[in-house]
N, C-alpha and C positions, 0 to 999 in steps of 0.2 A: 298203390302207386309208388313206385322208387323216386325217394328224393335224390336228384344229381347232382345240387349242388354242391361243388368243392370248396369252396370259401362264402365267407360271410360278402353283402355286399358294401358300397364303398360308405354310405349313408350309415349302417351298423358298426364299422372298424371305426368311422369318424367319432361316432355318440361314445363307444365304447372306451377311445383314450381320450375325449373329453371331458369325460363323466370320471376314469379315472385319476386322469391329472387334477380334478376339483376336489375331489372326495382325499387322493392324498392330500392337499393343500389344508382342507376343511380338518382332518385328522391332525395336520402337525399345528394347525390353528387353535383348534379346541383344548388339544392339552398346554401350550402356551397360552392365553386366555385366561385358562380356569388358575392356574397360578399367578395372576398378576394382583396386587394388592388393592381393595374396595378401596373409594373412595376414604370410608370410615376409618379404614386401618391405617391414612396416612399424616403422617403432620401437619400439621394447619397450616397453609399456606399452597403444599405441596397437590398436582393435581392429577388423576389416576388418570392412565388411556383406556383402561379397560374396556369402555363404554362402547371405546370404537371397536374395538375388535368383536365384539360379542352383535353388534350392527353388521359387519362386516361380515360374520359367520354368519348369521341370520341371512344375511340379502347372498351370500355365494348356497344356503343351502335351499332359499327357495329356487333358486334357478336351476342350482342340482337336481332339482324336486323334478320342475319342467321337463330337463330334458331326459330323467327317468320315466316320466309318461310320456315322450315323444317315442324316446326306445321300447316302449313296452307296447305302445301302437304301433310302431314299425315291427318289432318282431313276431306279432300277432298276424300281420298280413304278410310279410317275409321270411318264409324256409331258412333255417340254419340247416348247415351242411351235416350230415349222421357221421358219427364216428365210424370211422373204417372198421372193420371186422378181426384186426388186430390187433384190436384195443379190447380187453376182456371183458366179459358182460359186467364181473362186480364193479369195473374202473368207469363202464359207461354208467350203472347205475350212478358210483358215486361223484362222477360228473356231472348228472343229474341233477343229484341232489344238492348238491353246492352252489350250482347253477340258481335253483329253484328257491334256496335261501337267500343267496346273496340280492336276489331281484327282490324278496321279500322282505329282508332288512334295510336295503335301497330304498325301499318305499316306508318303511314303516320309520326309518331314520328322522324323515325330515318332517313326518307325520308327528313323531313326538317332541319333536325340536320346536314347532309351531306351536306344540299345544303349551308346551311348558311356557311360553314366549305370551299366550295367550293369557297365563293366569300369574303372568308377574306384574307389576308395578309398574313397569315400561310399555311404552306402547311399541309396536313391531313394525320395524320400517322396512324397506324393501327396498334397495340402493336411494336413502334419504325419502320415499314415498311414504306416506304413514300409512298401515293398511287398516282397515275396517276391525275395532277390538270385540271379538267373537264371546268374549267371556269377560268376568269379574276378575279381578284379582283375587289371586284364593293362595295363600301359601301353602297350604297342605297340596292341593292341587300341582301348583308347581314345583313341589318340593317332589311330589312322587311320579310327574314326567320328567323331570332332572334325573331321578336313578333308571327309569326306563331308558332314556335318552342315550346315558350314561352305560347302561347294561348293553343295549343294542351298537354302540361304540366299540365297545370290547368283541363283540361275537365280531361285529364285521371287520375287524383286526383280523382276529384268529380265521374268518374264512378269504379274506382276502391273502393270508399268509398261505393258505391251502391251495387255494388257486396259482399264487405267485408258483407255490412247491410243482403243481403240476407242469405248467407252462415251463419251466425250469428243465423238468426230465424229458417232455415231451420234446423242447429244445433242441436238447442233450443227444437225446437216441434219435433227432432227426428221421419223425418218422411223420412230417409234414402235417401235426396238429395246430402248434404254436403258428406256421405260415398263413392260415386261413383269416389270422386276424391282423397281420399284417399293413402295413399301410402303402405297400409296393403299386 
């Protein structure tokens, strides 16, 4: 059966710069965040914000989370459009497969961001809600979902750069890949 559809629809183009607008926000978050000074490291007297921001990244990544399973149920019962026959098989494979990662660090993102959340010393709030503590505190534990956390940061850097590269040239050569996701 030929798929016909030429663009994504309007619920998918919605999720899609939602999800990116949060996830940039949540990246230029995280690396200012992780450099603001502990409590510990500051002069007596002097009081850190850190706290809130590392709350705030918490509660914008479980929503992120959300609306990554709402996308990933909608794209399950909803056809995305096939690359036109112009676009060469290795470019569709490796659109593919970008594709196929970025959903899976999408998900695995906020999957390790929880757990590390789960096995620190704080309890995990979720815009001020306290949520249900899944686990112990365990510093080894969250010490080695922090470099997960931290590792899957960096890759969805580099494939979100990948992607940015594609949409970029497909743009460019105007050959109506980039329009499909449009918000026209």
């Amino acid at each position: 059966m030929e798929n016909s559809v030429k663009r994504y629809n309007r619920v998918q183009i919605i999720l899609h710069w939602l999800i990116a607008a949060i996830i940039f926000g949540m990246i230029a978050l995280g690396l200012f965040m992780i450099e603001l000074p502990k409590q510990s490291e500051l002069p007596p007297g002097e009081e850190s914000v850190r706290a809130f921001y590392f709350l705030l990244h918490k509660s914008m990544g479980i929503t992120v989370a959300m609306l990554i399973v709402l996308r990933v149920l909608w794209r399950l019962t909803h056809k995305a459009p096939v690359l036109p026959d112009t676009i060469s098989k290795w470019q569709q494979k490796a659109a593919g497969a970008v594709h196929i990662l970025l959903y899976a660090v999408m998900v695995a993102m906020p999957l390790s961001g929880y757990a590390q959340s789960m096995f620190s010393k704080y309890h995990t709030k979720f815009w001020g809600i306290e949520l249900p503590r899944l686990a112990e505190a365990d510093t080894e534990m969250r010490e080695l979902f922090s470099q997960v956390h931290e590792c899957l940061a960096f890759l969805l850097i580099g494939l979100i750069v990948v992607h940015l590269a594609a949409a970029i040239k497909h743009r460019i050569a105007g050959n109506g890949i980039s329009e499909r996701m449009s918000l026209k």
